[in-house]
N, C-alpha and C positions, 0 to 999 in steps of 0.2 A: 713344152709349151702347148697349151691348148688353145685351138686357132679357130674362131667360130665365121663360119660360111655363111652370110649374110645376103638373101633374106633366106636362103635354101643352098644345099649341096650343090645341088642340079644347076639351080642358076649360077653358080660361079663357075662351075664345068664348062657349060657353056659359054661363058663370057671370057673363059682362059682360051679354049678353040678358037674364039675369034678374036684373041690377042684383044682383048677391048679393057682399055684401064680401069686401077683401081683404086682405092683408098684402104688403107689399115692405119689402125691404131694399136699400139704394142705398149703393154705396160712395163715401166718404169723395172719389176722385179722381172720380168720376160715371160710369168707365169700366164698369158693371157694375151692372143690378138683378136682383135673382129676384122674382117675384110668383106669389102662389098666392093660390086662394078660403081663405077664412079657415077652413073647417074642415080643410083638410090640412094644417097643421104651423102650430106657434108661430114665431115670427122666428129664435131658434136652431137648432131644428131643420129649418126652411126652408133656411136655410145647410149642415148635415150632409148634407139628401138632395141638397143639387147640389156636395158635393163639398170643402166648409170646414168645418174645426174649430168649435167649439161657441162656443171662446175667441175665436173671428173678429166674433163681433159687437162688438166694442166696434171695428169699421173700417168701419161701414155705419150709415147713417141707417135707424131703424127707422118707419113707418104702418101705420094701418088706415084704409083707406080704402071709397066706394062713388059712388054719382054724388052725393051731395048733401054728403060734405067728405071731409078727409084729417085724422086725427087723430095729429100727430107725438110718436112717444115720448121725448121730450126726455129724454136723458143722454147728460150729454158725458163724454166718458171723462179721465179725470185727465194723460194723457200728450196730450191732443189739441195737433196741431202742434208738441208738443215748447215748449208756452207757457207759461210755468211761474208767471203770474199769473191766478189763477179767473177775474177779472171779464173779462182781455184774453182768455182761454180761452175763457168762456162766449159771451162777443161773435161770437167768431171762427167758435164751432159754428153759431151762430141765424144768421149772415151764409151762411155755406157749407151749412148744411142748407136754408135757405127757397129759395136758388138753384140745390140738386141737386133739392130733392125738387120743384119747380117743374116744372123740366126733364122729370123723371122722366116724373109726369104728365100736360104738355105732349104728351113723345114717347108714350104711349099717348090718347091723346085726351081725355082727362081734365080740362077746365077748370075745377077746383073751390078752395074757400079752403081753406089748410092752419091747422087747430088746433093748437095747443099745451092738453091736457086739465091742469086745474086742480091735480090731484096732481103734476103735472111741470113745474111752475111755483116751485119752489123756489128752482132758479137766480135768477129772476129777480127774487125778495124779497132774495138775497145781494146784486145788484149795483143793487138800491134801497135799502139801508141807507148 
């Protein structure tokens, strides 16, 4: 996975020393995250200053993360894998985001538990009905 340090090395070095959150975006194949301290860009526009369309996020797993958890923004995009039933859809995000954003993590040193926050738990009232 290649993991781009946003807006510089340095600057997220520093921002890890001082424990100060963040945001990444991890693509959907795991070949690709960007991460930046959470006050330089939103998750879409994280994506614009390294060079992707705005309309790009719905092909990347979005967090906020710091050392004590990772908060994932759960939305599966309606084309995901081309699956064209929600609940095998939804399945198929939560299996493939928990083992990118894992990774992700992992490959930055990161050993923390990833959240799903209670607003973004909608999916998973659909495929408890």
């Amino acid at each position: 996975m290649e993991i781009i340090k946003y807006p510089s090395e340095e600057n997220v070095k520093n921002a890890v020393r001082a424990d100060e959150p963040f945001l990444a975006v991890i693509s959907f194949d795991s070949k690709k995250a960007i991460m930046c301290q959470i006050d330089e860009a939103e998750h879409h526009i994280l994506l614009m200053k390294n060079g992707y369309k705005d309309m790009d996020i719905d092909k990347f797993f979005r967090i906020v993360f710091d050392k004590s958890g990772a908060d994932w923004t759960f939305v599966c995009p309606p084309d995901y894998k081309n699956i064209p039933y929600k609940d095998k859809r939804i399945k198929a995000f939560y299996r493939d985001g928990m083992y990118t954003i894992s990774e992700f993590l992992d490959n930055i040193n990161y050993i923390i538990g990833i959240n799903i926050p209670e607003r973004y738990r909608r999916h998973f009232d659909f495929m408890n009905e």
